[in-house]
N, C-alpha and C positions, 0 to 999 in steps of 0.2 A: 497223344491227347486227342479223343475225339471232335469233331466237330458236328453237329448235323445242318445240312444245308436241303432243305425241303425235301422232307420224308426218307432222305437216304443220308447215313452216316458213314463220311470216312474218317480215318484214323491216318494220322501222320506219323511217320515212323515205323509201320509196322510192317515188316519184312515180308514176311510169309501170309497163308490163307490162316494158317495153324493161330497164329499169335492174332490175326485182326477180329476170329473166332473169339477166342480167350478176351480179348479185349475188349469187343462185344457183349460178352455173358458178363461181365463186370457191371456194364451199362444197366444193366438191367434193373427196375424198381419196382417195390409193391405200393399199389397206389392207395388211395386214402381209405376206399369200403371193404379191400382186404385186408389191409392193417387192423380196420376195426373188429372185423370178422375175424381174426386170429387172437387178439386179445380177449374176445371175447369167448373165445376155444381154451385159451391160457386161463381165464378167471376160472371157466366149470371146470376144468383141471382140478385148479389149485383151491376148488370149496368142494371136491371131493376128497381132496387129505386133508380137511378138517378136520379134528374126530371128534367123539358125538359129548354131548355136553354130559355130565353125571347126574344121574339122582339126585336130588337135593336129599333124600335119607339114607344116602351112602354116603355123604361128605365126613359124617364124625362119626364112627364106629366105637370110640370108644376102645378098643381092642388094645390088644399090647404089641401086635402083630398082623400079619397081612393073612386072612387064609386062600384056600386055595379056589375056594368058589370065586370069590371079589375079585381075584386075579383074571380065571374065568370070563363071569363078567364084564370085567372092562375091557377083557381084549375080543370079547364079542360083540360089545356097544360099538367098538371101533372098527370092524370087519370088513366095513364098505371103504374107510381111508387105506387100511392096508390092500384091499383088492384093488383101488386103484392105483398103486406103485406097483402092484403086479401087469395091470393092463397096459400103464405106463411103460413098462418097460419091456413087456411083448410088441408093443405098438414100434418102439425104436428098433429092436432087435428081435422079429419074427423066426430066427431060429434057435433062440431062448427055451429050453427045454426043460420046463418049469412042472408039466404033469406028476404029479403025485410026490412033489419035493416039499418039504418043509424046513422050516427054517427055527432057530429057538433066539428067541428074543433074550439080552442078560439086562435087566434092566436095576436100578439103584434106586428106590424108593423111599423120599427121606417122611418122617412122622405125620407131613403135611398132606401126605398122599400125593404130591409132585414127585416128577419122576426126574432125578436129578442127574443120572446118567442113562445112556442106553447105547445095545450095540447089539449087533449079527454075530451069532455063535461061530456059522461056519466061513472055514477061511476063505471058501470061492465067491462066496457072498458080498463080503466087506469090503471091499473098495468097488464093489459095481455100482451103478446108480442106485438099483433096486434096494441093496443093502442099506445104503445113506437115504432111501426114502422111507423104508422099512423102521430103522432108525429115528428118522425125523419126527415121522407122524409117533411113534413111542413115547419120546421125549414132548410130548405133547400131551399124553395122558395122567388123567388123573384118579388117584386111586381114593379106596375111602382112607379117610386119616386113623392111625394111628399113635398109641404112644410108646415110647421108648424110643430107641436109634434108629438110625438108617438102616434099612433091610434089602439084599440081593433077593431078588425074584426072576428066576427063569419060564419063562412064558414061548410055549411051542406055538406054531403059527402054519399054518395048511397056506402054501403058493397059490393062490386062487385067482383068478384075475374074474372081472365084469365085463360083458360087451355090453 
């Protein structure tokens, strides 16, 4: 258990230099204006996967189906939320080797133009973060409505990150 006793901390118990180190780094806090300053790092993060709101005259198409432009479209209104889970995930793991890879979106689009499932084609993708943000921000998009059933749409996607 540490104690401090004016500006110098010892520790009780602690055998070696190895362990009162270790013991040490434990000690350690982030204090109230870097707390703030990181959450405030975490907000512009997380309103960069936002994706972008839709046309109000792509909401009801009318259609009986999704075409290929609308698909298009929506996943380029959203390009800045997908590049940032690309940046994102360069930023955690800089030897991420992401140049000229893409990725293909399978996503479940029920008549409301909500997108009711979504997931990473390829298999190195899908359990990495990148995949489950790539994914997330998906399941977030909204397509124009159509009528009839639920329809599969595969939507390719360029790895592109933002600095």
């Amino acid at each position: 258990e540490p104690r401090g006793v004016g500006g110098q901390v010892a520790f009780e118990g602690a055998r070696d230099a190895q362990e009162r180190e270790r013991l040490r780094q434990r000690q350690l806090t982030i204090g109230k204006k870097d707390r703030k300053l990181l959450d405030l790092l975490d907000r512009k993060e997380d309103a960069a996967l936002a994706p972008a709101a839709p046309d109000r005259a792509e909401l009801d198409s009318g259609r009986g189906a999704i075409d290929e432009a609308a698909v298009r479209r929506v996943v380029a209104r959203n390009a800045e939320a997908f590049a940032a889970c690309v940046t994102r995930a360069l930023k955690a793991d800089p030897s991420l080797r992401l140049a000229g890879k893409k990725a293909t979106l399978r996503l479940a689009v029920s008549p409301s133009g909500l997108v009711s499932g979504a997931m990473v084609e390829e298999p190195w993708l899908q359990k990495r973060d990148l995949g489950v943000c790539l994914a997330g921000v998906a399941r977030r998009m909204i397509f124009p409505a159509f009528s009839g059933s639920e329809v599969e749409v595969a939507a390719p996607l360029a790895l592109t990150a933002t600095y």
